[in-house]
N, C-alpha and C positions, 0 to 999 in steps of 0.2 A: 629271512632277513639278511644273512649273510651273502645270499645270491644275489640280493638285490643291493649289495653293497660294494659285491664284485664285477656286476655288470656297469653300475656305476663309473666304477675306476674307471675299467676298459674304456671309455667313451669317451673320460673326462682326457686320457693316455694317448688316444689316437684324434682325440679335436686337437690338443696341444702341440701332435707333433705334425699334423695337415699344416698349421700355423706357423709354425717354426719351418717348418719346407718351403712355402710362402715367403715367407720374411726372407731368408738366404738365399733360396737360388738364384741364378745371375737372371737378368732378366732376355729376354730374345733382340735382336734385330742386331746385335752389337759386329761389329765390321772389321778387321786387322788387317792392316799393310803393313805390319812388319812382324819377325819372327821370334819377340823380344815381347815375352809377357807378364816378368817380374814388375817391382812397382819400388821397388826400395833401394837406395844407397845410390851415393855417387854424384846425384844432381848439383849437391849445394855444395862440395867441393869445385865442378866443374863451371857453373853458374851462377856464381857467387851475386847479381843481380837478384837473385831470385830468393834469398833468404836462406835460412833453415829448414822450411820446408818442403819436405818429399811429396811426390807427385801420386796423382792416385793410381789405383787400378785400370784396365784396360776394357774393363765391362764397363755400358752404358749404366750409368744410374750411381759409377761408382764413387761420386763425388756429391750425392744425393739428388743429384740433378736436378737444384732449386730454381725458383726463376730469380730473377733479377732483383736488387734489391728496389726496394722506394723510396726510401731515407726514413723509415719506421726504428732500424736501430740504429741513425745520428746518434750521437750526442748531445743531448739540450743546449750546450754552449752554440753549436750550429746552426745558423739562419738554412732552414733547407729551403727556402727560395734561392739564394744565393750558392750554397754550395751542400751538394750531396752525394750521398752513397748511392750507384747508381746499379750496380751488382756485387753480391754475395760469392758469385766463382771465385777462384783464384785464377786469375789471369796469367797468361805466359805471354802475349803481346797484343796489339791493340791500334787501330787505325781509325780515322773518321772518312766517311765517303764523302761523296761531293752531295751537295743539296741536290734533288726534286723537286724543281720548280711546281709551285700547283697550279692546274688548269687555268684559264679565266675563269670557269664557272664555280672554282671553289673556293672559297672563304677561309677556309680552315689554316692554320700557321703552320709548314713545314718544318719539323725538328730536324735536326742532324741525326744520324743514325751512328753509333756507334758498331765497328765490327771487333771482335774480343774471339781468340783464341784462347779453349782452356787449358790452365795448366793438369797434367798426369793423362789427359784424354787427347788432346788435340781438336774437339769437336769447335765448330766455329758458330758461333751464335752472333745475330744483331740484339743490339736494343737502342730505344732512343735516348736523348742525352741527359733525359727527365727520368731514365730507369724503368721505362713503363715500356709494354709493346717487344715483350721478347721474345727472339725466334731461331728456332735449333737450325741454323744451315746447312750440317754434315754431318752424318754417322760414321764416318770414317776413323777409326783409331788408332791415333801411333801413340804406342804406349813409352809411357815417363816423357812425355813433351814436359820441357821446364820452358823453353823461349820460342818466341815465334817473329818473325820481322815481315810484315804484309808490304807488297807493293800492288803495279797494277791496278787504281782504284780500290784496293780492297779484295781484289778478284784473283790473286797470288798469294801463297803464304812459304815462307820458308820456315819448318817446324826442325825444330834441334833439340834432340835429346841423350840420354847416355845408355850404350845399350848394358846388359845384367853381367858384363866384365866390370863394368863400372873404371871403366876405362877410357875404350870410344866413344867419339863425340858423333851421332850418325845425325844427318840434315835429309827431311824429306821435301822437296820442291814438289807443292801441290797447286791444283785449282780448282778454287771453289766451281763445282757443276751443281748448279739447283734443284730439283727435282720440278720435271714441267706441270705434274699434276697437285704442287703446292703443297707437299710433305718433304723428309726433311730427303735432301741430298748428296753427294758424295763430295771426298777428295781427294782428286786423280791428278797422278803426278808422277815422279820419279825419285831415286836416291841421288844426292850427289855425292861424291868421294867421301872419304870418311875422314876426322879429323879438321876438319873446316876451322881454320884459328879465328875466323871472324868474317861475314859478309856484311853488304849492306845494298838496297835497290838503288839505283838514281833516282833526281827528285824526281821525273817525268814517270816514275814506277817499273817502265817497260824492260829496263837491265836490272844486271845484278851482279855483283861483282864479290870474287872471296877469295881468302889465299889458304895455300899449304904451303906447308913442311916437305922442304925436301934437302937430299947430300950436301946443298952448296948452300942453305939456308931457307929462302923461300921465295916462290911465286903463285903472282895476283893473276887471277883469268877472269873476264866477264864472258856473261852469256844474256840470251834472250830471259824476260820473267818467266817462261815456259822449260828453260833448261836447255834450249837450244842455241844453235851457233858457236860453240864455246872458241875463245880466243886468249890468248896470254896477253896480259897488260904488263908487267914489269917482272924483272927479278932483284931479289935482295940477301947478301950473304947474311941477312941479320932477320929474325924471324917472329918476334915480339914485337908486331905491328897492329892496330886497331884501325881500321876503316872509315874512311867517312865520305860523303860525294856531294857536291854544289853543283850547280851551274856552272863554274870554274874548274869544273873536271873533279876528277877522283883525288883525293888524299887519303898521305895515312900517318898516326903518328904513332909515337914510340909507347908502348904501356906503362904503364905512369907506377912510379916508387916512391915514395917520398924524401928520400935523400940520394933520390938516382937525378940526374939531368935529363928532361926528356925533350923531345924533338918531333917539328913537324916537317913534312916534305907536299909537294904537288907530283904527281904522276902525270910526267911531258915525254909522249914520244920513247914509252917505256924505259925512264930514267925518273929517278926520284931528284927532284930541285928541292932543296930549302927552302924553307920559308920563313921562318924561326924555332930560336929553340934554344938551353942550355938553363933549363928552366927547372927548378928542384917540384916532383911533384908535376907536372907538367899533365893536363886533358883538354882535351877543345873542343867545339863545335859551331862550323863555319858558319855565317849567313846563307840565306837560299843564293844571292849571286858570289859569295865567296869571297866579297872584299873585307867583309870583320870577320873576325877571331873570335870566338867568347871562349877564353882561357884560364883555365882555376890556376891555383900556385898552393901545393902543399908546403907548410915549410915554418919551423917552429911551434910545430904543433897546433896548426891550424889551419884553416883553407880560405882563401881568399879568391875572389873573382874578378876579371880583370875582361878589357875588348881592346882589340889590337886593332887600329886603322891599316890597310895593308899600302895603303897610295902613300900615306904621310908618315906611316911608322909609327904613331902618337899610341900609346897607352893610355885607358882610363882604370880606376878603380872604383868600381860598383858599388863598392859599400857592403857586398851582400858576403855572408857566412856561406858560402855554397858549392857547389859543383857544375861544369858545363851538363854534366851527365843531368841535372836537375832543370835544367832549361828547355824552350823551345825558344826559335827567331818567328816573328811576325814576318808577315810577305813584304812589306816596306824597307825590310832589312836593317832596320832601325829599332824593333823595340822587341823587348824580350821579355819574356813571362818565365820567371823562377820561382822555386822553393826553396827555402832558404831561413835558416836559424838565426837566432839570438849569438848563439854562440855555443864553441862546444868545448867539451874537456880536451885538455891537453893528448895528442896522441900522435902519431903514424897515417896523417891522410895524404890521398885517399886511400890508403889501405884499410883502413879500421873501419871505412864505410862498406868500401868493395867485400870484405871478407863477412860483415855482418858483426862486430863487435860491437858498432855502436850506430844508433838509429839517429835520425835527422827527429826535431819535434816542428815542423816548418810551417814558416805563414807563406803565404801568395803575394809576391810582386809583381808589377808591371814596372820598367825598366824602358829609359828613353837612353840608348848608348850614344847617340850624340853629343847629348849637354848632361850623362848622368843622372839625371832625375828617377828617382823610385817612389811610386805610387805602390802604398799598400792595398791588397785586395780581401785577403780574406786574412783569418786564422786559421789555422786545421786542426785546433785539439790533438796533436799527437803525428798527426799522419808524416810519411816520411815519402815527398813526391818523386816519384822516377816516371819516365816514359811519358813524358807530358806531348801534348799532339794541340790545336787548334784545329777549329772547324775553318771552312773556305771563306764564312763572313766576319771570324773571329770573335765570335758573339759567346762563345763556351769554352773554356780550357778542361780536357779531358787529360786524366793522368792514376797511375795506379800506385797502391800504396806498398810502399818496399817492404814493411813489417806483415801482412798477412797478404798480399796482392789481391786486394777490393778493389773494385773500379767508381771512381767520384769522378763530377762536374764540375765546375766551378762555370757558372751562369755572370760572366765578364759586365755588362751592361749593367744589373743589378748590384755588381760589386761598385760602379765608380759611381751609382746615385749619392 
């Protein structure tokens, strides 16, 4: 009896621990371009966009590697016709392609495709804009990706993350390669300098443009979306600039304090011009042809938004509790889609936003900056919008949520029935 009590054990000892080997180890196929395989500390000091949350591991799988969501854990207040959760990753940046017109001979309605780089892996997955239809495009990992900025169609990514000094800020310039026999693919690319205080693509995607730190302050270089051609665009004894690009060329403005004045300039002929500025709290973000401003105003403890005509000088106020950082411009150059509060406690913006002290609770406007007018669109029970993007027919507003970075739709047509 006893034998057969200890043969037992043995069985029950070594099925438990087959199981638990299973369960742990890392799983195969997983890929590193970089030399950086910790997973903790540094991001959310450095990336302050990105929350308090740390990035995952460098193994495949090690973010559970779910698919996409479907709007199953919405919120009941949420119309998910209208507006949903479209993936469960944590996103580090986020682009929409251009539509695929379908055949003549097909029927079926073209979605927009969303492409989402995740945060802590770097791996670049599609899904469509409905959350369904999702697809791993690279095994590639650079490990603690916190942000990603795509150009190129979607077909470049620039991945930035902090290496395990939790110091440096290292940027991988990659591109997405697909794999031809329709599994997933790589992405091949290069390092750029280290320390990168901010870039940004042109709207056309094909440049790219970033500054460093250097003895006399700092200088802007662009290059090809590929990493090639490098050229210097500007120098500046002053090095706390943020990046932006129109159709009216490159700009950059001053990083916004809230009891600092901040300032915008255009990059002419590698010389920074004015454009305005002495602005307490000061962020922007230009029109696609660069003639409006959409400009917050920290200041009394609260944020205010604002569109500057650049031909006539004319200021409006939008009405809206917001941030330029919270918007996108429509292609008409006239109408803006924000997120935007009620209103919020007395504080330090944007800094209390930038650092993560205090979260947005925002509904969906659409926004006409000619004559002012705000059309409500949605609610978002809680969500706090950044990285907002539109599709090429405008039909969907895609944007990720600053408190856990979920990826949601907002289904535009649906909203103004």
């Amino acid at each position: 009896m006893n034998k057969k009590i200890i043969a037992i054990t043995i069985v029950i000892l070594v099925f438990g621990a087959l199981i638990a080997w299973a369960l742990l180890s890392p799983k195969n196929g997983t890929v590193s371009n970089t030399t950086d395989t910790e997973s903790t500390g540094g991001i959310g000091s450095l990336f302050p966009f990105f929350g308090g949350t740390t990035g995952g591991s460098a193994t495949e799988g090690s973010t559970g590697d779910t698919t996409g969501g479907t709007g199953d854990e919405t919120p009941p207040e949420i119309q998910k016709d209208v507006l949903r959760k479209i993936s469960n990753r944590v996103i580090a940046g986020v682009t929409i392609l251009p539509i695929k017109k379908p055949l003549p001979e097909e029927e079926a309605v073209v979605l927009p495709t969303v492409r989402l780089a995740e945060r802590g892996t770097g791996y670049i997955f599609d899904v469509d804009v409905r959350g369904e239809n999702e697809k791993k495009l690279t095994g590639t990992t650079v490990v603690r990706t916190a942000e990603a900025r795509f150009g190129d169609n979607g077909n470049s990514v620039a991945l930035r993350y902090v290496k395990t000094n939790n110091a440096t800020v290292a940027t991988f310039l990659g591109k997405v390669t697909p794999n031809p026999e329709g599994g997933v693919g790589d992405l091949k690319g290069q390092f750029l300098p280290d320390n990168i205080i901010d870039l940004v693509f042109s709207p056309d995607g094909k440049s790219l443009a970033y500054l460093l730190k250097n003895s006399n302050g700092s200088v802007g270089f662009t290059t090809k979306s590929d990493g090639t051609s490098r050229s210097q665009s500007f120098t500046s004894p002053f090095s706390e600039w943020l990046l932006g690009w129109s159709e009216a060329g490159l700009n950059v403005t001053t990083k916004a304090a809230s009891t600092i004045p901040g300032y915008m300039y255009q990059v002419k002929s590698g010389a920074l011009t004015k454009i305005f500025g002495g602005i307490e709290g000061l962020t922007t973000l230009a029109s696609p042809n660069g003639k409006q401003i959409l400009y917050g105003i920290g200041d009394e403890g609260t944020t205010s938004l604002y569109v500057r005509n650049l031909s006539t000088g004319d200021d409006i106020n939008l009405g809206l509790t917001t941030l330029p950082e919270k918007c996108v411009w429509g292609k008409n150059n006239s109408t803006v889609y924000c997120g935007a509060t009620d209103a919020v406690p007395r504080d330090a913006y944007p800094n209390a936003w930038y650092q993560g002290t205090y979260f947005f609770s925002d509904s969906l406007w659409r926004v006409d900056t000619e004559t002012g007018k705000t059309t409500l669109l949605s609610t978002t029970v809680g969500l706090d919008a950044t990285q907002l993007i539109l599709d090429d027919e405008e039909r969907y507003l895609v944007f990720v949520d600053k408190r856990d970075g979920s990826l949601w739709s907002l289904d535009i047509d649906k909203a103004l029935e």
